[in-house]
LOVEX-737020 format. One record per atom (N, C-alpha, C, O): x, y, z; residue in one letter. Coordinates in pm, whole numbers, plus 50000, padded with zeros to 5 digits. Layout:
N
XYZa/...
REM end
This chain:
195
260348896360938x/261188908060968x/260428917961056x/259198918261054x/261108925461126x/260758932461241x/260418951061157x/259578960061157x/261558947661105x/261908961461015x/260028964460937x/259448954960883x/259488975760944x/258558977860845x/258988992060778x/260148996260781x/257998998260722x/257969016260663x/257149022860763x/256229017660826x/257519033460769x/257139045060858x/255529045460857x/254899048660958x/254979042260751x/253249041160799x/253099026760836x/252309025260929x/253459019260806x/252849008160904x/253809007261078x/253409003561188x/254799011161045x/255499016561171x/254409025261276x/254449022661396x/253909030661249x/252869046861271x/251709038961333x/251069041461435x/251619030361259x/250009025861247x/249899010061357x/248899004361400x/251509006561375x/251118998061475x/251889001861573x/252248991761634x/252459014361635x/252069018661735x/251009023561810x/251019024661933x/249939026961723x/248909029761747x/247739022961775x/246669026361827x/248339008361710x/247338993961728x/248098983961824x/248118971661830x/248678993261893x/249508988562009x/250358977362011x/250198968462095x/251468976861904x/252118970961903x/253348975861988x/253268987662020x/254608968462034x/255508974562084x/256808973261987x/257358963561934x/257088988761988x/257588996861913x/259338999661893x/259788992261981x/260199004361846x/261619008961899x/262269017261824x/262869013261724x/262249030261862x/262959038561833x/263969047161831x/263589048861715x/264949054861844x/265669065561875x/265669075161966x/264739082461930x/266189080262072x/266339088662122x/267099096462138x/268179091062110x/267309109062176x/268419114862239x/269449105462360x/270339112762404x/269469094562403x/269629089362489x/269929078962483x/271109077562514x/269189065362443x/269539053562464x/268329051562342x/267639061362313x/268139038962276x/266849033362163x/265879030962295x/266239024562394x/264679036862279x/263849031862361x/263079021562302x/263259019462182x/262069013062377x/260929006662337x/259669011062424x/259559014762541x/258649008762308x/257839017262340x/256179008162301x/256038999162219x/255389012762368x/253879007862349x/252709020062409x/252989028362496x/251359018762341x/250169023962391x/250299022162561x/250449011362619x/250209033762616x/249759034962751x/249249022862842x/249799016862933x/247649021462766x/247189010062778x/248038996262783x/247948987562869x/248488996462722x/249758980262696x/250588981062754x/251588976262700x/250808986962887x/252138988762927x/252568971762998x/253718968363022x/251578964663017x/252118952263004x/253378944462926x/254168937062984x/253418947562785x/253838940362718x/255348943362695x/256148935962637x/255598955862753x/256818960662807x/257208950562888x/257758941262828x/257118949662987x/257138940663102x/257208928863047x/258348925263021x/256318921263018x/256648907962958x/258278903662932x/259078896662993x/258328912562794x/259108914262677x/260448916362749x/261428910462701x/260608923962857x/261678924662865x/262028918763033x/263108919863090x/261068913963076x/261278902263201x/261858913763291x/262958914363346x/260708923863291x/260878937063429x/260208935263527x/259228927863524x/260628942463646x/260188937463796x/259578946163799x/260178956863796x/258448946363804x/257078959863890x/257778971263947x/257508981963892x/258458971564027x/258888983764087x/260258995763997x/260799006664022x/260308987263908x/260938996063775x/259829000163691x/259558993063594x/259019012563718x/258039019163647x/258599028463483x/259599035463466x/257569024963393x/258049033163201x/257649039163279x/257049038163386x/258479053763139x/257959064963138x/257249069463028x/257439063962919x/256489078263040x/255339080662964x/256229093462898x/256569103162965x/256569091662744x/257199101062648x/256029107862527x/255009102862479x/256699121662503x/255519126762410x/256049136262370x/256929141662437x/255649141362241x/255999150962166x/256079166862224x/256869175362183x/255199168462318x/255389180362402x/254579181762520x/253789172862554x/254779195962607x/254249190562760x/252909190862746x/252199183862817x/252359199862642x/250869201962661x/250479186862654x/249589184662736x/250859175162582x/250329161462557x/250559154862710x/250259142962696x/250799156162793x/250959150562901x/249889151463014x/249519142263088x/249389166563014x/248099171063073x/247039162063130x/246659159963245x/246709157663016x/245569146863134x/246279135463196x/245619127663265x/247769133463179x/247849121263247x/248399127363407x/248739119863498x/248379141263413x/248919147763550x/248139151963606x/247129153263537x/247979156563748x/247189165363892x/248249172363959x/249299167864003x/247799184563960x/248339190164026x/247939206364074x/247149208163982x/247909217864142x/246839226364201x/248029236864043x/249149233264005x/247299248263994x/247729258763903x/249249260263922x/250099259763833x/249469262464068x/250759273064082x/252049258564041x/253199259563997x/251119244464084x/252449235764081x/252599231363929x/253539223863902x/251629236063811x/251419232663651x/252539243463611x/253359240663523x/252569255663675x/253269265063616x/254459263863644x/255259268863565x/255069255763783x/256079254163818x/256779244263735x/257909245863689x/255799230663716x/256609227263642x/256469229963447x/257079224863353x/255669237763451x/255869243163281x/257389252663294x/258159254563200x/257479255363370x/259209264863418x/260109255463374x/260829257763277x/260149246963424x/261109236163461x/261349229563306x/262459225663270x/260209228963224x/259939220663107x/260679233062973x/261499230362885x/260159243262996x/260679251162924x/262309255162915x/262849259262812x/262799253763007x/264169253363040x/265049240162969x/266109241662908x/264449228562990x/265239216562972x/264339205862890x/264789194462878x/263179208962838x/263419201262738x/262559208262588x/261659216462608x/262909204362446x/263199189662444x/264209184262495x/265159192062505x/264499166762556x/265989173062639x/265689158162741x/264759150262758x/267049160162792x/267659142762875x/267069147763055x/267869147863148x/265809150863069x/265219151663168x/263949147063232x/263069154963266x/263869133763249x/262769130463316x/261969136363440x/262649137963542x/260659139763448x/259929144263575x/259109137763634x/258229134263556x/258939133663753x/258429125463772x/257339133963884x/257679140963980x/256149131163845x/254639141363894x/254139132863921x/254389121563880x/253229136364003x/251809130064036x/250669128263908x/250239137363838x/250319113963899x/249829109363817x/247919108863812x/247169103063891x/247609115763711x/245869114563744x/245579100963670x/246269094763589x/244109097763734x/243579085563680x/243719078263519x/243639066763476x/244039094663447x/244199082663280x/244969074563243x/244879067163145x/246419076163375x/247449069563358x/246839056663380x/246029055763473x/247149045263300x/247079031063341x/248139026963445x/249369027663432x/247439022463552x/248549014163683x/249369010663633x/250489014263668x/249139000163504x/250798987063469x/251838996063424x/252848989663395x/252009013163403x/252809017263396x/253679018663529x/254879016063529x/252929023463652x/254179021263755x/253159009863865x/252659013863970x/253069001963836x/252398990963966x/252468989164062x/251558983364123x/253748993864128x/254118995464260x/253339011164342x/253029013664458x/253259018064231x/253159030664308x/252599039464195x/253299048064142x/251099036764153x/250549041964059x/249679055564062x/248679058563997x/250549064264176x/249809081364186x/250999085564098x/250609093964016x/252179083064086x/253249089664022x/253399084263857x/252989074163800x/254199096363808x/254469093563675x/255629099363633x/255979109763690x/256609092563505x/257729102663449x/257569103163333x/257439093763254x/257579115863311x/257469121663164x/258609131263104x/259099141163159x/258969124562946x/260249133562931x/259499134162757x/258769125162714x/259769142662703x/260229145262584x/261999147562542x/263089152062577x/261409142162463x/262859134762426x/264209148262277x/263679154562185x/264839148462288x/265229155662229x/266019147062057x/267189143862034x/265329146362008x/265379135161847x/264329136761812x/263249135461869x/264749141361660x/263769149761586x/262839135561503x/261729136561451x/263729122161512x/262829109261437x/261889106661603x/260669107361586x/262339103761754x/261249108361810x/260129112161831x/259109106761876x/260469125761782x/259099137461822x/258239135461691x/257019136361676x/259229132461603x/257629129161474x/256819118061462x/255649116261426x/257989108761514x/256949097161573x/255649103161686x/254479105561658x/256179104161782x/255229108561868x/253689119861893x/252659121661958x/254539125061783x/253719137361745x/252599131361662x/251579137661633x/252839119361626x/251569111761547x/250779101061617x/249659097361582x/251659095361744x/250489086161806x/250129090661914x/249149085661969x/250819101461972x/250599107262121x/251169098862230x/251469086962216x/251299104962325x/252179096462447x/252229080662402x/251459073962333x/253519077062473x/253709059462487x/254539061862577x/255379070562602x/253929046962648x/254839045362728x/256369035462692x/256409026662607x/257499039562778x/258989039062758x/259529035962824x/259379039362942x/260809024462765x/261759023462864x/262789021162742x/262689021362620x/264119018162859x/265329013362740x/264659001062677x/263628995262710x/265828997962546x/265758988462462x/266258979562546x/267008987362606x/266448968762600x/267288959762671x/266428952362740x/265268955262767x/267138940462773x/266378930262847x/266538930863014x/267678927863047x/265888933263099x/266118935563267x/267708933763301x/268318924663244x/268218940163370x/269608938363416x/270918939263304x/272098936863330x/270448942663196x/271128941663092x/271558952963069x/270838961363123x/272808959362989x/273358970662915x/272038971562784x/271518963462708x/271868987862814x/270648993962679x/271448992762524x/272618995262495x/270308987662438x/271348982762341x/271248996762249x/270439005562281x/272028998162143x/272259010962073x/272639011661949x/273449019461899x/271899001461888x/271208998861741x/270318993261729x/269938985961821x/269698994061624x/268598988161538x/268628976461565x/267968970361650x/269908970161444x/270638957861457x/270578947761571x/270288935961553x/270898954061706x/271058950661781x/269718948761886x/269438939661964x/269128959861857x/267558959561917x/266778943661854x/266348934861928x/266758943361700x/265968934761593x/266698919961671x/266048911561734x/267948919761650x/268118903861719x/268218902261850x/268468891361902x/268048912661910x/267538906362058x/266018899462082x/265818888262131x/264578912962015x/263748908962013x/262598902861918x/261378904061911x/263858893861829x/263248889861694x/262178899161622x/262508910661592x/260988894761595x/259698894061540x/258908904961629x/258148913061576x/259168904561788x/257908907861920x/258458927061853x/257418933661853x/259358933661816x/258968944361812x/259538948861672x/260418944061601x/258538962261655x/258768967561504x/259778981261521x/259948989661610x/260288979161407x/261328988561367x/260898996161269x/260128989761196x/261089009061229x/261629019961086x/262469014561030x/263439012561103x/262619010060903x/262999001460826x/263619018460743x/263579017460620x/264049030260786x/264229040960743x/265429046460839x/265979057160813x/265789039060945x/266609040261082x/267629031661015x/267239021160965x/269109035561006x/270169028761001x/270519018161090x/271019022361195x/270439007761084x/270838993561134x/271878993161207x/271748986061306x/273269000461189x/274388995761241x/275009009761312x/276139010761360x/274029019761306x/274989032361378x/274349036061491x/273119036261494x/275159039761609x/274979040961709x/273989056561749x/274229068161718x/272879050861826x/271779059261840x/271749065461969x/271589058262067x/271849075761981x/271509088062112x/273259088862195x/274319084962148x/273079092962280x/274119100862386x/275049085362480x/276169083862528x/273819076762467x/274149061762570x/274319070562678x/275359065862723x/274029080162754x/274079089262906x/272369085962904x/271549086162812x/272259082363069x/270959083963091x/270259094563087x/270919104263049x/268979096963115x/268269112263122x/268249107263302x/268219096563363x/268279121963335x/268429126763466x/266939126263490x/266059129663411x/266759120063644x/265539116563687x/264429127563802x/263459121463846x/264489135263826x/264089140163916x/261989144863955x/261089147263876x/261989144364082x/260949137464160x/260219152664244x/260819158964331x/258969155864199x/258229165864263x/257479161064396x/256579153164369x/257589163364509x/257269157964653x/257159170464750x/258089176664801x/255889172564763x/255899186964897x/256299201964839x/256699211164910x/256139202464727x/256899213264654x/258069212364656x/258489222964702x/259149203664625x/260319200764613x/260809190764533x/260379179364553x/262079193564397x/262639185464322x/263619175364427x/264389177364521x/263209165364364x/264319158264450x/264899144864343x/264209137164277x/266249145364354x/266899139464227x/267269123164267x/268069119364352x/266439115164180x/265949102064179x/267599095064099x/268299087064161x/267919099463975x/269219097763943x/269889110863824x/269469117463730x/270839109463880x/271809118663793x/272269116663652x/273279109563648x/271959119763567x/272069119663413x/272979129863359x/273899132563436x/272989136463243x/273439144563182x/273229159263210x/273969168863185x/271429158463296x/270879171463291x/271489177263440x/271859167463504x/271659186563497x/271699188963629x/271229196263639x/271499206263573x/270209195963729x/268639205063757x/268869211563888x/268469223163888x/269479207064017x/269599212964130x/270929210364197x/271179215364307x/
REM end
């Protein structure tokens, strides 16, 4: 069974297993930074579809970003406004980021905190992971447990504390938008509308 309890849940996200949880949004799946491989594997993704790196809040994101003071404050503006919340940002990425998160184009990064309070307590205990939907490449994001567990048998763990059969987050994407030259520029349109 895929299903465990919230501490061994805890404890093998952290021993980098890949993970699946709840969002405001769609069930994501999720792994250590480092492992962003096994994302990929698992769900037979093409390189140029880069996770995003999710976390309990913006200060946790810090070392994985670069950027000069005035553009940290700009986007702490931006963060304070909309999330917790269905808004991805996508920044310039400093070296701690591991490449296999975006491989095609590994100076950039997207980071959202997520607005789901089973989420942020997850997160708030292993620190960033990287994210994508629950689903297999080209596929509709699935939006249960249930439905997560028999797609990917055994390969990922569940909260065995998460209801099985009820439908999880908004199913609306989070809105994507892209910092370039000092300018937002909107990658895709979601729920949030930023500009």
């Amino acid at each position: 069974m895929t299903q465990v309890s919230q501490t061994d849940f805890i404890e093998g996200a952290i021993a980098g297993n890949v993970i699946s949880f709840p969002t405001d949004t769609v069930p994501a799946l999720a792994v250590r930074p480092d492992n962003a491989t096994a994302i990929f594997t698992l769900k037979q993704r093409a390189p140029e579809k880069p996770l995003i790196l999710m976390a309990a809040a913006w200060r946790d994101f810090q070392p994985y970003l670069t950027g000069t003071p005035d553009e940290f404050a700009t986007w702490e503006g931006i963060v304070q406004c909309y999330w917790p919340g269905a808004l991805t940002l996508v920044l310039p990425a400093s070296p701690a980021v591991p490449p296999a998160m975006n491989p095609l184009n590994p100076e950039t990064i997207g980071v959202r905190v997520p607005n789901s309070d089973i989420a942020l307590a997850l997160l708030a205990k292993t620190g960033p992971l990287a994210t994508t939907s629950a689903n297999r490449s080209g596929e509709s994001p699935l939006e249960t447990m249930a439905a997560i567990e028999a797609a990917f048998d055994e390969r990922v763990l569940i909260p065995n504390d998460v209801p099985g059969d009820i439908k999880l987050g908004s199913g609306l994407p989070s809105t994507v938008v892209r910092w370039m030259e000092g300018e937002w520029t909107v990658l895709r349109q979601g729920s949030v509308r930023l500009i």
